[in-house]
Backbone as JSON Lines, residues from 0, in Angstrom:
{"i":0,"aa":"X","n":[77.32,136.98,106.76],"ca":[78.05,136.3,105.69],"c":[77.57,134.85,105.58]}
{"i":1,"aa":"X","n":[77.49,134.23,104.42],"ca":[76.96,132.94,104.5],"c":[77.86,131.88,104.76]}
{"i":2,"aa":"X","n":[77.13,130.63,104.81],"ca":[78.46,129.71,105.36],"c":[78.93,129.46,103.79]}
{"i":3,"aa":"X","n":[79.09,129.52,102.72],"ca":[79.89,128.86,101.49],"c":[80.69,130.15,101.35]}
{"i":4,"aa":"X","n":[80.56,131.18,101.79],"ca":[81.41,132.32,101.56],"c":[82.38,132.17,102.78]}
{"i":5,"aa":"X","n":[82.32,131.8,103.71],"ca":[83.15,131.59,105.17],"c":[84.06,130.44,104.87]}
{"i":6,"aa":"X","n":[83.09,129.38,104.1],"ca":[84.26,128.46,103.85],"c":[85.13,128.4,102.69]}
{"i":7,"aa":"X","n":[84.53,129.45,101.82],"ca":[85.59,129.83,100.41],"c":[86.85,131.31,100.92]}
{"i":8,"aa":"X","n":[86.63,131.01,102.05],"ca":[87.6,132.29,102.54],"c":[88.43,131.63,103.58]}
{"i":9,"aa":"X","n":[88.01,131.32,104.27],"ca":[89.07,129.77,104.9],"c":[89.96,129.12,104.25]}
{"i":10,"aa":"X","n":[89.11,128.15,102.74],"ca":[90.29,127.65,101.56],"c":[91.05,128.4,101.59]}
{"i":11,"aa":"X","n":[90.75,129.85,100.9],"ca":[91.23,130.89,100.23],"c":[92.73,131.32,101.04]}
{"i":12,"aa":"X","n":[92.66,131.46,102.2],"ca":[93.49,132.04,103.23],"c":[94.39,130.76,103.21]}
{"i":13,"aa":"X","n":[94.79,129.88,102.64],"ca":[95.74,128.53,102.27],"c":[95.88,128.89,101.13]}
{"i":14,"aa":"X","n":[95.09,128.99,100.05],"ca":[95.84,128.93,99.04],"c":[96.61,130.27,98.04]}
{"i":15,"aa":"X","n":[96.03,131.48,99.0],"ca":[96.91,132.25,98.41],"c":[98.29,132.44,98.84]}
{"i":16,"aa":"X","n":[98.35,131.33,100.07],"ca":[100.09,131.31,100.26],"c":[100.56,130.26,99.72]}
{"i":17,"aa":"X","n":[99.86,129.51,98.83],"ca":[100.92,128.45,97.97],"c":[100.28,127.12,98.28]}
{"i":18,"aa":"X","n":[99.62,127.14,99.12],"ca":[99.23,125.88,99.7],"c":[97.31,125.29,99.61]}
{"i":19,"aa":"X","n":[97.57,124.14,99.17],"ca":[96.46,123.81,99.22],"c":[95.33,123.45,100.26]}
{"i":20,"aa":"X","n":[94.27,124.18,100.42],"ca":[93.17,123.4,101.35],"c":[93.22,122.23,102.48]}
{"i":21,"aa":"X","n":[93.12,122.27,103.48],"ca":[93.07,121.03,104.21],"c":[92.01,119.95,103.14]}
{"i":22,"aa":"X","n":[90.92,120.24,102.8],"ca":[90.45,119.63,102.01],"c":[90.89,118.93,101.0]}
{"i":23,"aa":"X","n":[91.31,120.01,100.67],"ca":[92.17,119.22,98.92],"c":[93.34,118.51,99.2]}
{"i":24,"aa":"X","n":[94.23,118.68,100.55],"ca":[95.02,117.99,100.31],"c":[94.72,116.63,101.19]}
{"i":25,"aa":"X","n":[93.37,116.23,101.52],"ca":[92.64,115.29,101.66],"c":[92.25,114.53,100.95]}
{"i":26,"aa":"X","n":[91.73,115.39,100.22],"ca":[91.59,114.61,99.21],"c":[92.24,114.28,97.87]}
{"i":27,"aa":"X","n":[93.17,115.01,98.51],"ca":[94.99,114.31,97.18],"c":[95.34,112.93,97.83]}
{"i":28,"aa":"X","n":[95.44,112.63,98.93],"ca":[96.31,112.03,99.96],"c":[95.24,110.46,99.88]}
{"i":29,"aa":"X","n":[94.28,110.56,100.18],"ca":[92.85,109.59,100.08],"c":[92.67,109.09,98.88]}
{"i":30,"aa":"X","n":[93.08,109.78,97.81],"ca":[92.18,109.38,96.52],"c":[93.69,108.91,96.45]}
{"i":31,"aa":"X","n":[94.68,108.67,96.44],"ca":[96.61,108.62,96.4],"c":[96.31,107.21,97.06]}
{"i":32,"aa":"X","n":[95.89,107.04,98.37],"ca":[96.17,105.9,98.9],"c":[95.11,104.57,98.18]}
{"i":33,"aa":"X","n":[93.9,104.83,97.88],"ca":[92.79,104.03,97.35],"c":[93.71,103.46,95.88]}
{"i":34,"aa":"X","n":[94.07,104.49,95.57],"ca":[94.67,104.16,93.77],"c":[95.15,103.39,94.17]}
{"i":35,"aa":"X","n":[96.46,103.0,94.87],"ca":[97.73,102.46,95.47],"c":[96.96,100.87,95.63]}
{"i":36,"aa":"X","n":[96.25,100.94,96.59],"ca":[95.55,100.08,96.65],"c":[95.01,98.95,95.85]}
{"i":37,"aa":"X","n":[94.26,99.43,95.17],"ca":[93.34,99.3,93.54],"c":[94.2,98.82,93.03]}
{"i":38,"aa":"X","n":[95.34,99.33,92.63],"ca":[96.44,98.83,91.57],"c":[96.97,97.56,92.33]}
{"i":39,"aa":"X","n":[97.47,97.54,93.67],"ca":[97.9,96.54,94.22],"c":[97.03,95.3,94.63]}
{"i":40,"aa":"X","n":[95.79,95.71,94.75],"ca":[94.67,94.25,94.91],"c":[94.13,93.92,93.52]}
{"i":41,"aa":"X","n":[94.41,94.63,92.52],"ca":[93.68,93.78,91.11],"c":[94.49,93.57,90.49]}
{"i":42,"aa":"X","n":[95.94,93.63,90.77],"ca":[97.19,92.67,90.69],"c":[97.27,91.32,91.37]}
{"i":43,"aa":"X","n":[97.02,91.67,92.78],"ca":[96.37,89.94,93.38],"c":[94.98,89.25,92.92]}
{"i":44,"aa":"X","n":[94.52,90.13,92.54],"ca":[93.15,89.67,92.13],"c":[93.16,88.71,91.32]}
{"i":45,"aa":"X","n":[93.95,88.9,89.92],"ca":[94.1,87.4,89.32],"c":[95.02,86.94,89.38]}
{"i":46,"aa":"X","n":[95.44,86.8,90.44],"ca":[96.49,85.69,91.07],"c":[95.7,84.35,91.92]}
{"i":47,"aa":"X","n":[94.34,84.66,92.26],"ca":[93.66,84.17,92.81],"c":[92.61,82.77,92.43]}
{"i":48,"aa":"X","n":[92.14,81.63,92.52],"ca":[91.72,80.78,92.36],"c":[90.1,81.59,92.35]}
{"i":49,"aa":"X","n":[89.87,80.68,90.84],"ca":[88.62,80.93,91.18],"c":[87.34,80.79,91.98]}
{"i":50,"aa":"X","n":[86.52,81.18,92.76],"ca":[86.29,80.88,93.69],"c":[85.47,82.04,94.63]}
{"i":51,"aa":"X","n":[84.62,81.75,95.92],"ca":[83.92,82.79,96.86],"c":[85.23,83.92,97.37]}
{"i":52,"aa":"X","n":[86.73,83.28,97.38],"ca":[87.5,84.1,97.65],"c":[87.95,85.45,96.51]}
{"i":53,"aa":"X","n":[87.77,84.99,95.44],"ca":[88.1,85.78,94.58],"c":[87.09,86.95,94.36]}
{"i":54,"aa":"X","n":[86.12,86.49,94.43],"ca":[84.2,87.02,94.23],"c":[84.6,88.17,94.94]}
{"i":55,"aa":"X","n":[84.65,87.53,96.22],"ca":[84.3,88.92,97.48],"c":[85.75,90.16,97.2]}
{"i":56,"aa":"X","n":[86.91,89.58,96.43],"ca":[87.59,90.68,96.68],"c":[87.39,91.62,95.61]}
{"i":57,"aa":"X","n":[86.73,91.0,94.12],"ca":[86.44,91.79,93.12],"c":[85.24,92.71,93.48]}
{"i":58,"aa":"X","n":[84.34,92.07,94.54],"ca":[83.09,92.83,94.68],"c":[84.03,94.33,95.55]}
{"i":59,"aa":"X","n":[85.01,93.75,96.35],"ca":[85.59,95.1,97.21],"c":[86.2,95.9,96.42]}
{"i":60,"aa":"X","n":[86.9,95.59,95.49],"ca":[87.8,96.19,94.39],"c":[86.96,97.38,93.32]}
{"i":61,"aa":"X","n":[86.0,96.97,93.28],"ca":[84.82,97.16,92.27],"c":[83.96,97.99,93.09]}
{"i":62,"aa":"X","n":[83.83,98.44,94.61],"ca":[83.24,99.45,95.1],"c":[84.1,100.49,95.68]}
{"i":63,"aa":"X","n":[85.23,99.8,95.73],"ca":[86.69,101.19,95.56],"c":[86.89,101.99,95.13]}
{"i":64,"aa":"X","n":[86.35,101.2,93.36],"ca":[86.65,102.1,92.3],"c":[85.52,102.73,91.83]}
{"i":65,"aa":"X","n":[84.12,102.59,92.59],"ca":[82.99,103.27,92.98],"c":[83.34,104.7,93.83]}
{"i":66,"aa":"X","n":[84.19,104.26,94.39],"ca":[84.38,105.34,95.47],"c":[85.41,106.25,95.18]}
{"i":67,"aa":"X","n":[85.98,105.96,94.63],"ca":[87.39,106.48,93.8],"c":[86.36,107.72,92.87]}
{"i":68,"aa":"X","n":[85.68,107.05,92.14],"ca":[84.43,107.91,91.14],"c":[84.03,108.67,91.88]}
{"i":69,"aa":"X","n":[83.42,108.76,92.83],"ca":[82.32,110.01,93.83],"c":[83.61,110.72,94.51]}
{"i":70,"aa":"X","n":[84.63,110.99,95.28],"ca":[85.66,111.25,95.31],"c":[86.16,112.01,93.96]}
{"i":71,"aa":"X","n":[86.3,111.78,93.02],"ca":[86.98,112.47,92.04],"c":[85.75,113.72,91.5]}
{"i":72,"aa":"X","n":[84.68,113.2,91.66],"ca":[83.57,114.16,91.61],"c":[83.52,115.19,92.14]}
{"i":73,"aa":"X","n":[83.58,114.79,93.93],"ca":[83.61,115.93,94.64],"c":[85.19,116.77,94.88]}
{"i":74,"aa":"X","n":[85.92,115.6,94.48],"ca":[87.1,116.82,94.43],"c":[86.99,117.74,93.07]}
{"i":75,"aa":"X","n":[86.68,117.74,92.16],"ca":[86.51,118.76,90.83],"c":[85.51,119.71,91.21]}
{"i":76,"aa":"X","n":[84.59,119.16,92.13],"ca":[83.71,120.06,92.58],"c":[84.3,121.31,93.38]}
{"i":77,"aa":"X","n":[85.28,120.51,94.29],"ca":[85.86,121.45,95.22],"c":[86.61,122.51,94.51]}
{"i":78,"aa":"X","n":[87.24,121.75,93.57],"ca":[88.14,122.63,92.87],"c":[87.67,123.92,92.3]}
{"i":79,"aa":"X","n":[86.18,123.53,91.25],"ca":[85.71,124.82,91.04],"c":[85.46,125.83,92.6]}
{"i":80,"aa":"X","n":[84.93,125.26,93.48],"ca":[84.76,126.16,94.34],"c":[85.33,126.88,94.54]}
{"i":81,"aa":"X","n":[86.61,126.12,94.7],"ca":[88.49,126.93,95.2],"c":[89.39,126.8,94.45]}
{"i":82,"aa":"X","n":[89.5,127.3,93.65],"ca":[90.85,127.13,92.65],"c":[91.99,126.63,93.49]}
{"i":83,"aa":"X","n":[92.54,126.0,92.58],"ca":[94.0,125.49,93.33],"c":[95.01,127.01,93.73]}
{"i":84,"aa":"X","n":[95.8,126.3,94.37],"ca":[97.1,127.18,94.53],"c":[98.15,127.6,93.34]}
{"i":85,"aa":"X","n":[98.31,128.58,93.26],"ca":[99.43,129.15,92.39],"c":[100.52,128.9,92.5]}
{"i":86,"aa":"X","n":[101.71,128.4,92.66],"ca":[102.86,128.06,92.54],"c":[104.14,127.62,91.82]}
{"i":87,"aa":"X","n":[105.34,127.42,92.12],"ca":[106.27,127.5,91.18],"c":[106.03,126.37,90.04]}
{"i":88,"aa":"X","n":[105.29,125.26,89.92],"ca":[104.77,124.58,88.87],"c":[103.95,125.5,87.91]}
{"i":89,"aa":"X","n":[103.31,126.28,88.16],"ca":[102.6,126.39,87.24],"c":[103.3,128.01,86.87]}
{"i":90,"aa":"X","n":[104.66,128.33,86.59],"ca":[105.74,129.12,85.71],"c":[105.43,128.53,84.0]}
{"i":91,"aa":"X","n":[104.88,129.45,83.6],"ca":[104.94,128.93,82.13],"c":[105.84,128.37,81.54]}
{"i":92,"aa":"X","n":[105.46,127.41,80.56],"ca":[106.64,126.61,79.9],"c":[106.14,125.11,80.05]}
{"i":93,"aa":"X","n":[106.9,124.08,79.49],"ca":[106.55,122.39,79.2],"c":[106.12,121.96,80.62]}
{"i":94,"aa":"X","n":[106.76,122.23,81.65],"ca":[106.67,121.57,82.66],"c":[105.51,121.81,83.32]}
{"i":95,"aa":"X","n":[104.64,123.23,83.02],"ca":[103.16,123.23,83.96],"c":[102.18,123.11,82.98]}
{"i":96,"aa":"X","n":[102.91,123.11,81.26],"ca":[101.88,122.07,80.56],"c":[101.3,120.42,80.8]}
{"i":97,"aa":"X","n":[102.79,119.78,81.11],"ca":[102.79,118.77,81.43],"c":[102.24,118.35,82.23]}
{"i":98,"aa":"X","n":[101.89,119.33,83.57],"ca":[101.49,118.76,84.74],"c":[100.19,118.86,84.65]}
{"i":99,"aa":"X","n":[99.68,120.18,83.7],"ca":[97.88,120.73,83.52],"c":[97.44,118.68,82.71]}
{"i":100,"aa":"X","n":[97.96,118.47,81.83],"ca":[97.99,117.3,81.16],"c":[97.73,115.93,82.0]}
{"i":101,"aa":"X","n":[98.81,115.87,82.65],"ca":[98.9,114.82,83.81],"c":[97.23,114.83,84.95]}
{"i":102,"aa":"X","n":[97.18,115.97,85.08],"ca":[96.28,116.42,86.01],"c":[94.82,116.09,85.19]}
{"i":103,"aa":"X","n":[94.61,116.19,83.95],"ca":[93.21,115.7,83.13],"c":[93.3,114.3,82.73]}
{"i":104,"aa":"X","n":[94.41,113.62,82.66],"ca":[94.6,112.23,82.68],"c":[94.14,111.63,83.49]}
{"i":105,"aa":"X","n":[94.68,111.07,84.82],"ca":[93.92,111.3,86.18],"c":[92.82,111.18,86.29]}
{"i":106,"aa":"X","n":[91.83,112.65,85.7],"ca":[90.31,112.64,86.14],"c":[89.78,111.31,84.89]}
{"i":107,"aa":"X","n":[90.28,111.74,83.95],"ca":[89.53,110.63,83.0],"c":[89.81,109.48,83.03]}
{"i":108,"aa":"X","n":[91.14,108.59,83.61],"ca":[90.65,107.6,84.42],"c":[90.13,107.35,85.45]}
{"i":109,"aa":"X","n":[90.2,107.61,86.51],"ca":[89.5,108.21,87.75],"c":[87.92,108.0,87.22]}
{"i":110,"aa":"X","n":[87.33,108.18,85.77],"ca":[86.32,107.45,85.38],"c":[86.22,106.77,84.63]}
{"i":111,"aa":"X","n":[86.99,106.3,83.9],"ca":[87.29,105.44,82.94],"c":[87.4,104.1,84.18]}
{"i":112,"aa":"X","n":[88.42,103.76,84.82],"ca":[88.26,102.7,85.07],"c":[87.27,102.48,86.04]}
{"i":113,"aa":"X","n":[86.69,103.46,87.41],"ca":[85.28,102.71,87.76],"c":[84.16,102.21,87.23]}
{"i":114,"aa":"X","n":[83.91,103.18,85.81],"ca":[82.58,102.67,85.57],"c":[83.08,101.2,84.21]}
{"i":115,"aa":"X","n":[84.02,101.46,84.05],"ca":[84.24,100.01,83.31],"c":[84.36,98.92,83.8]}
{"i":116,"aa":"X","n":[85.16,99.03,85.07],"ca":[84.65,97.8,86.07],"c":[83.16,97.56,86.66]}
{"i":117,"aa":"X","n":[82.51,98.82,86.97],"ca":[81.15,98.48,87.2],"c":[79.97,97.96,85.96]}
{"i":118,"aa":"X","n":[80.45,97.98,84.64],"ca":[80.43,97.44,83.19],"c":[80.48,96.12,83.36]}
{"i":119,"aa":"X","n":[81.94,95.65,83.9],"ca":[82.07,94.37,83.88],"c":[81.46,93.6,85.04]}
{"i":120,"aa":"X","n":[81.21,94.03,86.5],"ca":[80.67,93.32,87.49],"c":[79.24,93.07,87.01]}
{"i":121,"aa":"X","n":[78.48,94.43,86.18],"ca":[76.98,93.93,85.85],"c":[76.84,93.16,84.9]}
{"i":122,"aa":"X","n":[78.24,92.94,84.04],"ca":[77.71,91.85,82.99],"c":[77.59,90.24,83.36]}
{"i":123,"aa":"X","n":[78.17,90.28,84.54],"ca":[78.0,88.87,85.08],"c":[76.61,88.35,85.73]}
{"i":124,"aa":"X","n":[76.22,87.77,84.99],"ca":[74.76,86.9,85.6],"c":[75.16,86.55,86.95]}
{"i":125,"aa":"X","n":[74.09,85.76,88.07],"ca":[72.99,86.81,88.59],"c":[74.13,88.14,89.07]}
{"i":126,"aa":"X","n":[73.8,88.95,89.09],"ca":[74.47,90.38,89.7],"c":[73.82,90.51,90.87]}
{"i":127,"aa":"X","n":[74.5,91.26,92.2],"ca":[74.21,92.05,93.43],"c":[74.74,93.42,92.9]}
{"i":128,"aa":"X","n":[74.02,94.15,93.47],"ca":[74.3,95.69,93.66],"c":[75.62,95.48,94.66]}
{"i":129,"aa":"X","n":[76.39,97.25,93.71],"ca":[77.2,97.72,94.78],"c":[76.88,98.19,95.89]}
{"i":130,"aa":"X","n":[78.28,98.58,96.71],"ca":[78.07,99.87,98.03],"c":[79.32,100.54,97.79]}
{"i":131,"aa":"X","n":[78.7,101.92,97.53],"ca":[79.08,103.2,97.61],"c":[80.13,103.17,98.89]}
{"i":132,"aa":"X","n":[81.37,102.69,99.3],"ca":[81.94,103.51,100.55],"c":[81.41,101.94,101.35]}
{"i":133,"aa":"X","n":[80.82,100.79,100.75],"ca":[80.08,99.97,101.71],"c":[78.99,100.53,102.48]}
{"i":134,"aa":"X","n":[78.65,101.43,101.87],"ca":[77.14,102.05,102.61],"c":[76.24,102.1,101.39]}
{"i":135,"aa":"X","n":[76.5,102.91,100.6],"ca":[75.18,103.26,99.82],"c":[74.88,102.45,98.71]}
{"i":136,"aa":"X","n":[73.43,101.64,98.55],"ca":[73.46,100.07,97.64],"c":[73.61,101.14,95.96]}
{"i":137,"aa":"X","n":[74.4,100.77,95.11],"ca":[74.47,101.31,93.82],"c":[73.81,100.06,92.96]}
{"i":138,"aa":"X","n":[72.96,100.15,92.19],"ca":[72.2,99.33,91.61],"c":[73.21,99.34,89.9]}
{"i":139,"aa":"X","n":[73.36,97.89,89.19],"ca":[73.6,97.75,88.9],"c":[73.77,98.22,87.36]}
{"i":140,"aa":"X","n":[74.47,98.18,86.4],"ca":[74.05,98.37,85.08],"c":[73.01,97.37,84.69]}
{"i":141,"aa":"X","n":[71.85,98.28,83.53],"ca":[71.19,97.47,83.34],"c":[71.17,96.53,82.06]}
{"i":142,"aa":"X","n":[72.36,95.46,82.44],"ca":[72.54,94.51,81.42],"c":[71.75,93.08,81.25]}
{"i":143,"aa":"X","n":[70.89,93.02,82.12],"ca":[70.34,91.77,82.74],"c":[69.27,91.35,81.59]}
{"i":144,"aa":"X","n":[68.95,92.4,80.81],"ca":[68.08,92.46,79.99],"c":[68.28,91.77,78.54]}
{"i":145,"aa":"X","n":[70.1,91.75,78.26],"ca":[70.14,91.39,77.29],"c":[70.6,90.15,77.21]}
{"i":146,"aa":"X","n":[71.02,89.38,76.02],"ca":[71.19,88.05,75.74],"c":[72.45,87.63,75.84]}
{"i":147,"aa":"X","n":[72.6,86.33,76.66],"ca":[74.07,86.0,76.89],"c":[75.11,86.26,76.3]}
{"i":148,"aa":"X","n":[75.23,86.2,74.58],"ca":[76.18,86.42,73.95],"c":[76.19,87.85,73.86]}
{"i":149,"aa":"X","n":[75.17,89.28,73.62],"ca":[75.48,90.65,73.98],"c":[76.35,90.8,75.51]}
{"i":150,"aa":"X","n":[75.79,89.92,76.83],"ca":[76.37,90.2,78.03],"c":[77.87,90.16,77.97]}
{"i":151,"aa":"X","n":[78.24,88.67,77.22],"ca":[79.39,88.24,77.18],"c":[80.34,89.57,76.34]}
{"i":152,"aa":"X","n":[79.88,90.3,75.42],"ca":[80.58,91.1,74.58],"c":[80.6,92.47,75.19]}
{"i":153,"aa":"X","n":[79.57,92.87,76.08],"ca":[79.86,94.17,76.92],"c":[80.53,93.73,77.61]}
{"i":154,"aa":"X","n":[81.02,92.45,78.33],"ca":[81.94,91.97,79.33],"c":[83.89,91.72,78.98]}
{"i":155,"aa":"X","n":[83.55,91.74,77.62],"ca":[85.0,91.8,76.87],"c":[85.12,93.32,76.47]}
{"i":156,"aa":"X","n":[84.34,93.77,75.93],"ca":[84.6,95.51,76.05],"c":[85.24,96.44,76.75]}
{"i":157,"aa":"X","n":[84.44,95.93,78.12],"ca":[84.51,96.74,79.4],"c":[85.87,96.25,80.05]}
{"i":158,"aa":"X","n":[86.1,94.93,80.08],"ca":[87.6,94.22,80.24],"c":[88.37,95.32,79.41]}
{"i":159,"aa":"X","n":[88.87,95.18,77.99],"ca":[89.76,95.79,77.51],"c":[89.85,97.1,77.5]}
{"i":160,"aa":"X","n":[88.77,97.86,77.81],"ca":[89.16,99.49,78.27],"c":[89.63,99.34,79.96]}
{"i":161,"aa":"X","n":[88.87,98.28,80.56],"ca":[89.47,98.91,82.09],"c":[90.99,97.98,82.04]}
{"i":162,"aa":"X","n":[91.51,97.28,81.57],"ca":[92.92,96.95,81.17],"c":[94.01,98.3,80.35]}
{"i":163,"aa":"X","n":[93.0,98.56,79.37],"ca":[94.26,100.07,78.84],"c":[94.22,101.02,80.09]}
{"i":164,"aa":"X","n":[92.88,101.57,80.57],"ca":[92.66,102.15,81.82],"c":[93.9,101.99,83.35]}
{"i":165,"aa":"X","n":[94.04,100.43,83.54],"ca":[95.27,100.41,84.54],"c":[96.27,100.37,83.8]}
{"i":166,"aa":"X","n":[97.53,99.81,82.59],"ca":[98.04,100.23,82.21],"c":[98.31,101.74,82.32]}
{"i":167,"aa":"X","n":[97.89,102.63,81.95],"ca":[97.74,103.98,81.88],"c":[98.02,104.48,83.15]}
{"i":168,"aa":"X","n":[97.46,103.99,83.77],"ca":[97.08,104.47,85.45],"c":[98.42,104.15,86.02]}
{"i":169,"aa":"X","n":[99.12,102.67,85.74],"ca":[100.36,102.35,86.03],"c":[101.69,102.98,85.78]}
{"i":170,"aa":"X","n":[101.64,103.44,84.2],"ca":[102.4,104.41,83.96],"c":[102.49,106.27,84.34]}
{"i":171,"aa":"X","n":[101.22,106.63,84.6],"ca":[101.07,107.43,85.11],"c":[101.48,108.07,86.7]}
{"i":172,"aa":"X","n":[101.34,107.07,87.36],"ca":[101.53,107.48,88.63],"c":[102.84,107.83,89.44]}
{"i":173,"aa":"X","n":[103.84,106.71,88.48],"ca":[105.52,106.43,88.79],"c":[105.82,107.98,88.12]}
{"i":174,"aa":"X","n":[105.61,108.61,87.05],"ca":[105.94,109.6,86.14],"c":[105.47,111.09,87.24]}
{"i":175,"aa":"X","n":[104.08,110.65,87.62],"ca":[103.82,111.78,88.74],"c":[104.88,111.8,90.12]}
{"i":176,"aa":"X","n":[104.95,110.75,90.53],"ca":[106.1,110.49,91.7],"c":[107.27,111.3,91.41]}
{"i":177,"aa":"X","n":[107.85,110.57,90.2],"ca":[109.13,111.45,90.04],"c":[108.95,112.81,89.55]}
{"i":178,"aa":"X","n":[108.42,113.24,88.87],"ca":[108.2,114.85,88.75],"c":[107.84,115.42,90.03]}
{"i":179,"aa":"X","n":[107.16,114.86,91.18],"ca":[106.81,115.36,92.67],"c":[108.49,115.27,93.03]}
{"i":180,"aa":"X","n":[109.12,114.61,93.15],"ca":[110.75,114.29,93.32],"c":[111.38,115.74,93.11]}
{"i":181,"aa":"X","n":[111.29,115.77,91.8],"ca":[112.12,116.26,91.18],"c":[111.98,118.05,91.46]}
{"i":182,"aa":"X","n":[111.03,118.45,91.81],"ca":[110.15,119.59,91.89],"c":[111.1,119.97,93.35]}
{"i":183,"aa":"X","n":[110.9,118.71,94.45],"ca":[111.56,118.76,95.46],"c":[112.89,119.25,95.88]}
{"i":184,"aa":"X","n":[113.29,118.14,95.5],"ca":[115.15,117.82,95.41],"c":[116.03,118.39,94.52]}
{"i":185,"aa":"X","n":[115.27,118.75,93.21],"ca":[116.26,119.37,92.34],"c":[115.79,120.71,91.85]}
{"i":186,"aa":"X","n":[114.59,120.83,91.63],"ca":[114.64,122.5,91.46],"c":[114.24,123.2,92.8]}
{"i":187,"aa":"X","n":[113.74,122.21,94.12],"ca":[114.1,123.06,95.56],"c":[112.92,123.91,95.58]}
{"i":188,"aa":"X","n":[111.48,123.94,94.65],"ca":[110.75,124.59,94.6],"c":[109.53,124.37,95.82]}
{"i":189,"aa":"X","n":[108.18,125.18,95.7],"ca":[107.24,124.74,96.74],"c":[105.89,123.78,95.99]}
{"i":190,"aa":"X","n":[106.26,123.38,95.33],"ca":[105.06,122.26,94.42],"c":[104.95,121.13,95.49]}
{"i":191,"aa":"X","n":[105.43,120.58,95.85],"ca":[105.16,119.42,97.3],"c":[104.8,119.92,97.95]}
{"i":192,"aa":"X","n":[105.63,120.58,99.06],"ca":[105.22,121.6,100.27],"c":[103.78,121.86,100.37]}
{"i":193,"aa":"X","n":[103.57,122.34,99.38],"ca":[102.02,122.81,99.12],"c":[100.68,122.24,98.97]}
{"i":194,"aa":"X","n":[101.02,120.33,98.77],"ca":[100.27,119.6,99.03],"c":[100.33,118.63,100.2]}
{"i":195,"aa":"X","n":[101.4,118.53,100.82],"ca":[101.2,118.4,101.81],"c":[100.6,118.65,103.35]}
{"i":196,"aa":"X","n":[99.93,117.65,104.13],"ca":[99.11,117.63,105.33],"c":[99.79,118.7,106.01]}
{"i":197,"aa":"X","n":[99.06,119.89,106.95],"ca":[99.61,120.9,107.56],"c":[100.05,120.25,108.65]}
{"i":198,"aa":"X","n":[101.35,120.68,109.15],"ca":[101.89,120.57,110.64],"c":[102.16,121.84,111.18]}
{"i":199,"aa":"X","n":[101.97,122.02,112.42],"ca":[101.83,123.49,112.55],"c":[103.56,123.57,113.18]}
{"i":200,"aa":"X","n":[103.74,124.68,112.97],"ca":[105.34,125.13,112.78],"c":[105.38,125.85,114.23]}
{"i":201,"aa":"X","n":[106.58,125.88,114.56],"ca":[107.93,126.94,115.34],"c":[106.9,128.08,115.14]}
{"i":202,"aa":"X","n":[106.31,128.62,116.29],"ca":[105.67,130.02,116.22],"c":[107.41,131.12,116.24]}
{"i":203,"aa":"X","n":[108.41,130.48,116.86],"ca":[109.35,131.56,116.9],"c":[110.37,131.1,115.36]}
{"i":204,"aa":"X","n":[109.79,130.67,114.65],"ca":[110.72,130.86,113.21],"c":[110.28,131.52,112.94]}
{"i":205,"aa":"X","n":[111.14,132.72,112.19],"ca":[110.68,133.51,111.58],"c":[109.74,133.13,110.03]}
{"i":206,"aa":"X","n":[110.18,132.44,109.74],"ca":[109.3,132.59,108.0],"c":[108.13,131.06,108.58]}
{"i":207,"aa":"X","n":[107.34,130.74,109.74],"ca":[106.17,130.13,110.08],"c":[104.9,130.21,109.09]}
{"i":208,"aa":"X","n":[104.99,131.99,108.89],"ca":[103.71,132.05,108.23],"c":[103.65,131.56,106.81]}
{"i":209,"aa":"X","n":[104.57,130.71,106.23],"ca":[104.76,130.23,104.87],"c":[104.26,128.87,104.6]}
{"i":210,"aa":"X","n":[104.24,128.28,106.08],"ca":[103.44,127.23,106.14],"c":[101.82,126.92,107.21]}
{"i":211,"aa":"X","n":[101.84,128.34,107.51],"ca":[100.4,128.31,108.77],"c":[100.06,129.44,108.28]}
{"i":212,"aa":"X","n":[98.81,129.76,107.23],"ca":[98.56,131.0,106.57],"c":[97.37,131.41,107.94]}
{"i":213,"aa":"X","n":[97.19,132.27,107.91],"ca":[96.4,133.08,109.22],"c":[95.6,133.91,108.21]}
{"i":214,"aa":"X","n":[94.25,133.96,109.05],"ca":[93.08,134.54,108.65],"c":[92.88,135.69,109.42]}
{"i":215,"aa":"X","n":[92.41,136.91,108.76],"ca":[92.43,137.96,109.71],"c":[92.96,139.26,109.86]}
């Protein structure tokens, strides 16, 4: 058997009990905490004097949301590999429209705002390349070419989409929270459960195997 068939049967054995991938819910949890982040340092960000202090945190902010990008890549990737889990969200009707919706929002900022910030870091004369993760050098857009007043106008461009971009992103995330809530606490369903990090359970409860799916 090959290894992409071993490891699409591994996923598989999680998510046909409701639950998502150690993977995926890695990379729910990772790409969850970076956002958090992002939103909370380019809120301080211009709170900040202009200055080498400000520089270095936009340059960090700005390879976040580099990383946020390759991350959202390979999670769609994963996804085709492994379809998500089936669960009580996705019962036909508004609410697993809403969430299919919510869920393509997301990816299209998820690129909307990295590469518009990486828009705006290359429109600034002289430019350094990014790092990927702080490892891999990402070479810049190639704006260097054009004339101050074009730089200046891809630099107001790229500003006002990656501004609707967090807006969006801001409202989005509180709206996902509480529908994760609500999924919980009031309809008592397994839509959380199911993205959450595995802890391995009470071998002597009886209903264990609902949260430790076994291969085999």
């Amino acid at each position: 058997m090959r290894l992409h068939d071993l490891i699409r049967r591994w996923a598989v054995s999680y998510t046909e009990h409701g639950k998502y991938s150690p993977v995926g819910v890695w990379f729910h949890w990772i790409m969850a905490g970076l956002v958090l982040f992002q939103l909370g340092s380019g809120w301080m960000m211009l709170r900040y004097p202009v200055g080498a202090s400000k520089l270095a945190t936009y340059e960090l902010h700005s390879e976040l949301g580099l990383t946020i990008l390759f991350l959202a890549i390979l999670r769609f990737g994963w996804r085709l590999f492994v379809p998500d889990p089936v669960n009580d969200a996705d019962a036909p009707g508004w609410q697993s429209t809403a969430a299919h919706i919510t869920q393509y929002l997301f990816y299209g900022l998820f690129a909307l705002l990295p590469l518009s910030g990486w828009a705006m870091w290359s429109a600034i004369q002289p430019v350094q390349p990014l790092r990927l993760a702080g490892l891999v050098a990402i070479p810049p857009m190639p704006f260097h070419t054009l004339s101050p007043a074009w730089q200046y106008q891809v630099l107001d461009w790229a500003e006002s989409l990656h501004v609707l971009g967090v807006i969006g992103l801001a409202l989005l995330v509180p709206l996902h929270v509480i529908a994760a809530l609500k999924h919980h606490f009031w309809d008592r369903d397994d839509t959380v459960r199911g993205i959450l990090p595995e802890i391995r359970d009470d071998e002597t409860a009886p209903d264990h195997t609902q949260y430790t799916p076994r291969v085999g």
